[in-house]
C-alpha positions in Angstrom: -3.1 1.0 -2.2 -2.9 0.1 1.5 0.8 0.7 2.8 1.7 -0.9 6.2 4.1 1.2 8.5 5.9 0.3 11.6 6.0 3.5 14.5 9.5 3.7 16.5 11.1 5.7 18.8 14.5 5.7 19.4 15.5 7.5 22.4 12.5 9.9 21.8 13.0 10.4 18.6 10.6 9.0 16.6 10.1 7.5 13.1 7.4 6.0 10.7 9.1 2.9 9.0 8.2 1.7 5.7 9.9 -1.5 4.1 10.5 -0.3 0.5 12.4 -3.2 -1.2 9.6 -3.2 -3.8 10.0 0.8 -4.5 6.9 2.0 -3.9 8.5 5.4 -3.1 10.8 6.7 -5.4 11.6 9.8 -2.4 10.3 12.5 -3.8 7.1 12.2 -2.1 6.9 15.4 -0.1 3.9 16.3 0.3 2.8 13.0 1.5 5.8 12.9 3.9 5.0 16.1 5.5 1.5 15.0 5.8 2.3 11.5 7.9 4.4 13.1 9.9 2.2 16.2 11.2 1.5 15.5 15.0 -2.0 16.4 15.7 -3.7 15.5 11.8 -0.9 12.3 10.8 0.7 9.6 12.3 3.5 12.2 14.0 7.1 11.7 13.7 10.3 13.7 13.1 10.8 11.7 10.1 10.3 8.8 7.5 12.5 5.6 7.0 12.6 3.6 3.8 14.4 0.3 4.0 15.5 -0.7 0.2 17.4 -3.3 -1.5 21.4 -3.0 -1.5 23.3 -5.8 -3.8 26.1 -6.0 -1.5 24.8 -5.2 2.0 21.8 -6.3 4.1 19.7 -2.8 3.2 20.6 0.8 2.4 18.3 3.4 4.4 17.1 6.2 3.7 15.9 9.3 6.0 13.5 12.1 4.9 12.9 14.7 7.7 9.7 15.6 8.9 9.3 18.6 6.6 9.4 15.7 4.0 13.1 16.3 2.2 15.7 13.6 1.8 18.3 14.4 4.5 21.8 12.8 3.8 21.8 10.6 7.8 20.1 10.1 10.9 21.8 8.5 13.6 18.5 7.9 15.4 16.8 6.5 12.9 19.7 4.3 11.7 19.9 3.0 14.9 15.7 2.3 14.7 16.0 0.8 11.3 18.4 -1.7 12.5 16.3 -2.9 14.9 13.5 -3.1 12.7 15.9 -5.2 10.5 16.8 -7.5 13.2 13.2 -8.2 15.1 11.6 -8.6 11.0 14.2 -11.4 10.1 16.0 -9.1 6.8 19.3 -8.7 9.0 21.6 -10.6 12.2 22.1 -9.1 15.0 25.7 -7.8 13.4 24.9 -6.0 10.0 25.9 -4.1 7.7 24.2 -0.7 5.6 24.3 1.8 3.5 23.1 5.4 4.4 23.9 8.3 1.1 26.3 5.2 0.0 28.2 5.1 2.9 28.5 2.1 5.0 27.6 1.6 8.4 27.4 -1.4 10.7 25.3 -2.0 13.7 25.2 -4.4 16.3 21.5 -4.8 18.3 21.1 -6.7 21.6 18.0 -6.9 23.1 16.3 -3.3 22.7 19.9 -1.8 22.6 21.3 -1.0 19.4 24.8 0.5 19.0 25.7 2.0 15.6 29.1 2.7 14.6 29.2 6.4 12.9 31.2 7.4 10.2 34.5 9.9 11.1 33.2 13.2 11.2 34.6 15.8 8.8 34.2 19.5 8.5 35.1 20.8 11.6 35.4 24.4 12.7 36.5 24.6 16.4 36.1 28.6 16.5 33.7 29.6 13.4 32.6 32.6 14.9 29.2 32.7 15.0 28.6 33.3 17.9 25.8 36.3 19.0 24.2 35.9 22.8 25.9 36.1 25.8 25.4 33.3 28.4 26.7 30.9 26.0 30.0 29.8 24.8 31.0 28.6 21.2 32.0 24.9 21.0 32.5 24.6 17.2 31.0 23.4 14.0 31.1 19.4 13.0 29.5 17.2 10.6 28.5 13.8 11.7 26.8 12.6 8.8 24.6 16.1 8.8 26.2 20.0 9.7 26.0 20.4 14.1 26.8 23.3 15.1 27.7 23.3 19.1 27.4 25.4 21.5 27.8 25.3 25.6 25.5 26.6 28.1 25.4 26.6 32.2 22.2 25.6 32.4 20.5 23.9 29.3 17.1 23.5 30.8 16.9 27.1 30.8 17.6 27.9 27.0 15.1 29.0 25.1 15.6 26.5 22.4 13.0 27.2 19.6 14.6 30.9 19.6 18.2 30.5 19.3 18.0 27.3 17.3 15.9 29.3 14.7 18.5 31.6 14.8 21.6 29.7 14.2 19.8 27.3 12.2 19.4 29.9 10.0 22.3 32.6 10.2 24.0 33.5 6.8 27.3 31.8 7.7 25.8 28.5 7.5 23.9 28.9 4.3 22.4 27.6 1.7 21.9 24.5 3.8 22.0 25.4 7.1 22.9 23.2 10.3 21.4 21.6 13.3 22.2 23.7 16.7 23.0 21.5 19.7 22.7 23.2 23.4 25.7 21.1 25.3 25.5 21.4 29.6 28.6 19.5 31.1 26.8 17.8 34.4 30.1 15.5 35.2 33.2 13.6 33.6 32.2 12.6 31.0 28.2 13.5 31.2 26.4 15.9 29.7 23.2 17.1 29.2 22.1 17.7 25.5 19.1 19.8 23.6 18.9 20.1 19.9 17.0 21.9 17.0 16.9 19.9 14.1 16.6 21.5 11.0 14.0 19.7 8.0 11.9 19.0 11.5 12.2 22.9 12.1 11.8 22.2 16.2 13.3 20.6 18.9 13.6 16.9 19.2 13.8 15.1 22.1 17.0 13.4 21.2 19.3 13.9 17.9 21.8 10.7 17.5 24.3 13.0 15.0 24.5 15.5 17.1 24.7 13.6 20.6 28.0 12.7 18.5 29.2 16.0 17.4 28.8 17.1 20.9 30.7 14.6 22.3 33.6 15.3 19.9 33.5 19.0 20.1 34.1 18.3 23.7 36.5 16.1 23.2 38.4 18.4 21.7 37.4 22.1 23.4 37.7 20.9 26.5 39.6 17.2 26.6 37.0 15.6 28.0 37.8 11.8 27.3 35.5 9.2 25.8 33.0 7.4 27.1 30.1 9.9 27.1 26.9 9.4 29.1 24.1 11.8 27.3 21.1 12.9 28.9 18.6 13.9 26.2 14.9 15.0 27.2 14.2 11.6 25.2 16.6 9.3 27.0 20.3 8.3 27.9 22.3 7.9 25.4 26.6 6.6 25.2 29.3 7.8 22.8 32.2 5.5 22.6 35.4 7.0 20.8 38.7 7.5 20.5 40.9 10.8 20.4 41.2 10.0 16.0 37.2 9.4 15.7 37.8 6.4 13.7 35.4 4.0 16.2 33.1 6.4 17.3 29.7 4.8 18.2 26.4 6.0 19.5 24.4 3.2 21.2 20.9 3.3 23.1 17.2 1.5 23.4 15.0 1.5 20.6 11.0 0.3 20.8 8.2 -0.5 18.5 5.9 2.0 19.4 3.5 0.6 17.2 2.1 -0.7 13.5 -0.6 0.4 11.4 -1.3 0.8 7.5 -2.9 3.7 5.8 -4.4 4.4 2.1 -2.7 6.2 -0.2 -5.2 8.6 -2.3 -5.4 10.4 -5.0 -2.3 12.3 -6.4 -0.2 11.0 -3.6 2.6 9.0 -5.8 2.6 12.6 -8.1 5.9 12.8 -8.8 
């Protein structure tokens, strides 16, 4: 069976699309996830979006990181599977979606596409985590996936893979873990961000969750007031927001990379 993919990047992160409204992934295809998404021997990505039917909205997405597990959202990728909506004709420009059943709504103009985020919930503004100097604790939030946040003088300087192992992984955020987010203030309302996602077990060069937990955490740590300007290794990004987090909204560019098919063999569709 010849499937047909669509490559994106949005803001540097980047995705391998598949429109599955005729379920020919049921999700629990890991090994063949992991195996697109490897960089140097697949098509590379951090992760794989399915578009499926929804009844009652224009699509419900799902997001399966790079080490081929389900992940509950992506705000990246929601923003680059509304665009794909859009440019293929299955959605307006104004639509509607469901991500782990919750709904989100997007709006794309041109090859800008601004997602309104669910409130964030489970927030920790001094968990006490905290073990390295040079650092300071901003707090834990979860913006559709765990963030945990943490500010830095100088992010270019971090050593990223090392501490975002660490935290990723410390005992107070187990079973599941969390994502760690490197947070440099540059100006009102700037800031430079760095991330280590967790499922792609690396740095990204741009994480749309946690460019939001960021921005809330310092929001509230240090009353810096909405609109953010985000400078990600991948791109700039905006958070608009207000102080109850009711209408906060991520919005940057998103581009086709590229399309392609491959062949699925032998023992992929093993459940």
């Amino acid at each position: 069976m010849v499937i047909h993919f669509t490559k994106l990047s949005a803001t540097g992160n980047d995705f391998i699309l598949v429109d599955n409204r005729e379920v020919i992934f049921l999700g629990n295809e890991v090994r063949l996830f992991r195996r697109l998404c490897e960089r140097r021997t697949g098509i590379g990505a951090d992760g794989i979006l399915l578009i499926e039917n929804n009844p009652s909205r224009d699509f419900t997405m799902r997001y399966f990181n790079a080490d081929g597990c389900e992940s509950e959202m992506c705000g990246n990728g929601a923003r680059a599977t509304a665009y794909f909506a859009f440019r293929s004709g299955m959605a307006e420009a104004t639509m509607s979606f469901e991500v782990s059943h919750e709904p989100y709504e997007a709006v794309v103009r041109d090859r800008t596409v601004r997602l309104h985020m669910r409130k964030p919930h489970g927030l920790r503004l001094q968990p006490g985590v905290l073990e390295d100097a040079g650092m300071t604790e901003g707090g834990v939030v979860n913006t559709g996936v765990p963030h945990y946040v943490l500010f830095v003088d100088e992010v270019d300087r971090v050593p990223v893979l090392e501490l975002g192992r660490k935290y990723r992984h410390h005992p107070r955020f187990a079973p599941a873990g969390t994502n760690v987010n490197f947070v440099q203030l540059t100006g009102p309302s700037q800031f430079k961000l760095r991330t280590f996602e967790r499922g792609v077990e690396d740095e990204t060069l741009a994480c749309g969750t946690g460019t939001v937990a960021s921005a809330v955490i310092l929001h509230l740590k240090r009353q810096v007031p909405f609109p953010f300007s985000v400078s990600t290794r991948g791109g700039a990004l905006r958070v608009q927001g207000d102080p109850s987090f009711e209408n906060l909204e991520l919005e940057g560019e998103v581009q086709e990379v590229f399309s392609g098919q491959f062949t699925l063999e032998d023992g992929d569709l093993t459940r």
